[in-house]
Backbone as CSV, one residue per row, in Angstrom:
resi,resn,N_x,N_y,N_z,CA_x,CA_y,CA_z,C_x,C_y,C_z
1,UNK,31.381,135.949,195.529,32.723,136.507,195.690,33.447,136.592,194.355
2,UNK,33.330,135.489,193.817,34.177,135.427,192.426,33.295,136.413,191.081
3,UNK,31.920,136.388,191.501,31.207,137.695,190.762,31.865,139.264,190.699
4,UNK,32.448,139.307,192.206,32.986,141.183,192.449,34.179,141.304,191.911
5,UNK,35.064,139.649,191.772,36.395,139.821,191.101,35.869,140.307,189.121
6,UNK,35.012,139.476,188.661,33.957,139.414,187.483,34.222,140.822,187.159
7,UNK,33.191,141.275,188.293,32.677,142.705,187.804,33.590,144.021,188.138
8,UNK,34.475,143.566,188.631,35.604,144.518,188.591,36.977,144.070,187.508
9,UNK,37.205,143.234,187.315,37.876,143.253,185.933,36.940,144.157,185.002
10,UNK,35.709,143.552,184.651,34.522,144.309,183.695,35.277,145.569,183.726
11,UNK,34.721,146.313,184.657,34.897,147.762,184.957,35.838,148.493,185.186
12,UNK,37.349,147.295,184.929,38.492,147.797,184.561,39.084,147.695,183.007
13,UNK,38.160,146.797,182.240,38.743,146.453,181.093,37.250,147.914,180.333
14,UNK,36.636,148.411,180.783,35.533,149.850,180.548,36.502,150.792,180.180
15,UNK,36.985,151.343,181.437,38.163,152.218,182.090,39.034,152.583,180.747
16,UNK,39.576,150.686,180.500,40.918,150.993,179.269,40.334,151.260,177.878
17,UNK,38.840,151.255,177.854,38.046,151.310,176.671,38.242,150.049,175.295
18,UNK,38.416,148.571,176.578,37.983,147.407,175.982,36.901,146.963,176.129
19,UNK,35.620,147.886,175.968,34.436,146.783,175.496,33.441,147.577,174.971
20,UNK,32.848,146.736,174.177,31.576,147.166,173.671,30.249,147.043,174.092
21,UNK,29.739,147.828,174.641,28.479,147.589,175.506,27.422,147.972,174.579
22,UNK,26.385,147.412,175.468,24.649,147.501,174.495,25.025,146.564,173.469
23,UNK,23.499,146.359,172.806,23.929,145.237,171.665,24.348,145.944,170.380
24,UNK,24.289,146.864,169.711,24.622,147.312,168.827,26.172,147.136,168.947
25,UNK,26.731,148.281,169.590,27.817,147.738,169.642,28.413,146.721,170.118
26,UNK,28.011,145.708,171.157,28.776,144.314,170.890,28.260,143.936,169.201
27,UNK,27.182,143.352,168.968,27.267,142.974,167.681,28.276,143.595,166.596
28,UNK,28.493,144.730,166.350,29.033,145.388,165.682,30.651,144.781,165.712
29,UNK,31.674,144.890,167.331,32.275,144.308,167.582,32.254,142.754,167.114
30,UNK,31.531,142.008,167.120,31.596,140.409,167.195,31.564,140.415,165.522
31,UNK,30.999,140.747,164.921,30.809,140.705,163.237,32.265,141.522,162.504
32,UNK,32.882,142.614,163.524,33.930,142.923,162.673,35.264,142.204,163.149
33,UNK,34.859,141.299,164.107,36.374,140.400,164.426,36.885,141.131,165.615
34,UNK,36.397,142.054,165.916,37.223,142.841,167.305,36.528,141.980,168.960
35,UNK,35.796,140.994,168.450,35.368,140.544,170.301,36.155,139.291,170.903
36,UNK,36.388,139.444,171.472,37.031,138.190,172.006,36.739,137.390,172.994
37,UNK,34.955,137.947,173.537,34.216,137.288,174.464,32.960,138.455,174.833
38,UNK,31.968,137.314,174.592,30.436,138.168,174.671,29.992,137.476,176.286
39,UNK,29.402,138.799,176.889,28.774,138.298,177.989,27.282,138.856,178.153
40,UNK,26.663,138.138,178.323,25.416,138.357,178.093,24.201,138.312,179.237
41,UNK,23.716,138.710,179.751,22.567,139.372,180.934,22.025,138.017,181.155
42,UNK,22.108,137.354,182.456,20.370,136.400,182.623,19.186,136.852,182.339
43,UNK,18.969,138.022,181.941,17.461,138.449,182.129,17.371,139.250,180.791
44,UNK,18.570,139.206,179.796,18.554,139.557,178.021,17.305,138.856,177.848
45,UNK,16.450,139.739,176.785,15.616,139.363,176.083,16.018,138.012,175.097
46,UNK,14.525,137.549,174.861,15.403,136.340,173.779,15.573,136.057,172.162
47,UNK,15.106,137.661,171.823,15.439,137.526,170.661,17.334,138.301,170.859
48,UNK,17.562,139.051,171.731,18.951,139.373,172.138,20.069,137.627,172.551
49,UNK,19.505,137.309,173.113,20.023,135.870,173.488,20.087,135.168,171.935
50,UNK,19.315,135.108,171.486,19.137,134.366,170.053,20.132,134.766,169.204
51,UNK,20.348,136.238,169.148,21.184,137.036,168.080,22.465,136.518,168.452
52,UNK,23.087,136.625,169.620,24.274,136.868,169.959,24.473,135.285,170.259
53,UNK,23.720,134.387,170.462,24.360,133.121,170.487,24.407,132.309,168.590
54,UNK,23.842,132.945,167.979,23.858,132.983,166.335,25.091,133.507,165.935
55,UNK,25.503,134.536,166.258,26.552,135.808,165.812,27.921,135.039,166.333
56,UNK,27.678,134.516,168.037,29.221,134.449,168.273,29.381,132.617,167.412
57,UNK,28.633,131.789,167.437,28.661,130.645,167.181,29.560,130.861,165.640
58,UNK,28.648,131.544,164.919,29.421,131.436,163.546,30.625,132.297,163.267
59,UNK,30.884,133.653,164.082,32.402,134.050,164.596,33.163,133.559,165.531
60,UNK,32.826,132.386,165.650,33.654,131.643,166.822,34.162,132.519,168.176
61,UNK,33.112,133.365,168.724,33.887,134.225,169.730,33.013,133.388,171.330
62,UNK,33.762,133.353,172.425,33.110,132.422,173.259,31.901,133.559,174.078
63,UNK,30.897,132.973,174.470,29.872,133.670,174.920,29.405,133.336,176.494
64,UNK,29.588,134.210,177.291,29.109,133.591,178.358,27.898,133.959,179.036
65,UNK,27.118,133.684,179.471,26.223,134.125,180.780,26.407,134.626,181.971
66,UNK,25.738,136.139,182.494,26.354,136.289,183.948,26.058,137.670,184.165
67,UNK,25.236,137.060,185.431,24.373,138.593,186.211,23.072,138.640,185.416
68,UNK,22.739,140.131,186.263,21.647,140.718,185.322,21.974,142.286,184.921
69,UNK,21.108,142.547,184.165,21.531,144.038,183.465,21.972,144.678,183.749
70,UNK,21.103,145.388,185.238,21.832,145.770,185.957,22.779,145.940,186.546
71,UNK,23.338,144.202,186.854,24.750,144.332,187.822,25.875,144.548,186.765
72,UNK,25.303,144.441,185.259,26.655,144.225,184.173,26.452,146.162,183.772
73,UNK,25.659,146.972,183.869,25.505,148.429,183.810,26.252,148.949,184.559
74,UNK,26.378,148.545,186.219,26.863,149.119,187.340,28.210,149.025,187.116
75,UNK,28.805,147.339,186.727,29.940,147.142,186.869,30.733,147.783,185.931
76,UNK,29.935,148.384,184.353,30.544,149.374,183.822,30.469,151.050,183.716
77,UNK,29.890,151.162,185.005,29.644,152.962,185.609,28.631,153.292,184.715
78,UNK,27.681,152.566,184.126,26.954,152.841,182.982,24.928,152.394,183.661
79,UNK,23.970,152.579,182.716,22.668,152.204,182.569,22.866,150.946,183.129
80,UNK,21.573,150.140,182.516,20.962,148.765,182.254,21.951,148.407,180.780
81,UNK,22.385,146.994,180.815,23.506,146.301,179.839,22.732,145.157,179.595
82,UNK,22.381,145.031,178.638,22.049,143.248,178.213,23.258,142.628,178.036
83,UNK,24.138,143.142,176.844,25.151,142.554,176.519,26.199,143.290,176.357
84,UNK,27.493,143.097,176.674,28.875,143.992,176.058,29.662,142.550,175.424
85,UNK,30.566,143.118,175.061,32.149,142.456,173.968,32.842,143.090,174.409
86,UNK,34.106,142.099,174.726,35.587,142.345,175.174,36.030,142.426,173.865
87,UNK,37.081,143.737,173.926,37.732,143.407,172.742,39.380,143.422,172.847
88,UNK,39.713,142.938,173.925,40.722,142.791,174.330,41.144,141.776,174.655
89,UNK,42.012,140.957,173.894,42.293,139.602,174.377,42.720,139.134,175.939
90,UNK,43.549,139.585,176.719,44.067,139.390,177.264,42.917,139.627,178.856
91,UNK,42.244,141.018,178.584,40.847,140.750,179.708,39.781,139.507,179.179
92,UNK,39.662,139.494,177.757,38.781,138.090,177.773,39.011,137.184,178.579
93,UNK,40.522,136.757,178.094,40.798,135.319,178.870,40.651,135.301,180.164
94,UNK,41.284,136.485,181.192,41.170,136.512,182.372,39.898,136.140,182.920
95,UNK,38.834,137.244,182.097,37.712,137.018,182.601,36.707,135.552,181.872
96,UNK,37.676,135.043,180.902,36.892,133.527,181.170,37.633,132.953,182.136
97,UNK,38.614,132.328,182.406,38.752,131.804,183.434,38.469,132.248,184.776
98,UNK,38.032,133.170,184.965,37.414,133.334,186.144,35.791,133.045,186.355
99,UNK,35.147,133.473,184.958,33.400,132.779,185.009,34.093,131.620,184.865
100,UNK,34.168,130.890,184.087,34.510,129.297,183.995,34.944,128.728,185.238
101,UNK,35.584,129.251,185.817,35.945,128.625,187.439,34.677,129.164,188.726
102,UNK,34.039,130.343,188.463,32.770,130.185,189.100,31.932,129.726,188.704
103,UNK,31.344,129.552,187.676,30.174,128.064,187.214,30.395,126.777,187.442
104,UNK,31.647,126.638,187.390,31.947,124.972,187.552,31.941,124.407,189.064
């Protein structure tokens, strides 16, 4: 349940053209200071997992886990997604406290 709230923020913070999807552009985002939260595929490859938990660690941007490619593609009207970047503060936070309150 708290996934469809997830993936519809996602696919509203798309809409306002806050995020960077695929890894190029999240990376791109996270290295120029514009991310304000990486979310990243259960089923990302692991040299993709590797990069982006390297990248946000030393840009201090928080990184989360959640879904698979697919459901993070759909939720942005888009392909298969390993990874996108919020670059919008204000959907980051929302949408950490909402993964953070469904993992816990």
């Amino acid at each position: 349940m708290a996934e469809n709230k997830i993936f519809g923020l996602l696919g509203l913070a798309e809409k306002a053209g806050r995020v960077a999807s695929g890894g190029f552009a999240a990376e791109k985002a996270v290295t120029g200071g514009k991310a304000y939260l990486v979310i990243l595929a259960e089923d990302a490859g692991k040299n993709t997992t590797e990069l982006f938990e390297n990248k946000c660690s030393y840009y201090k941007v928080p990184m989360r886990v959640l879904g698979d490619k697919d459901s993070i593609g759909h939720a942005l009207g888009k392909g298969e997604r390993s990874c996108l970047a919020v670059t919008d503060e204000g959907f980051a936070k929302s949408l950490l406290k909402l993964i953070d309150v469904s993992i816990s």
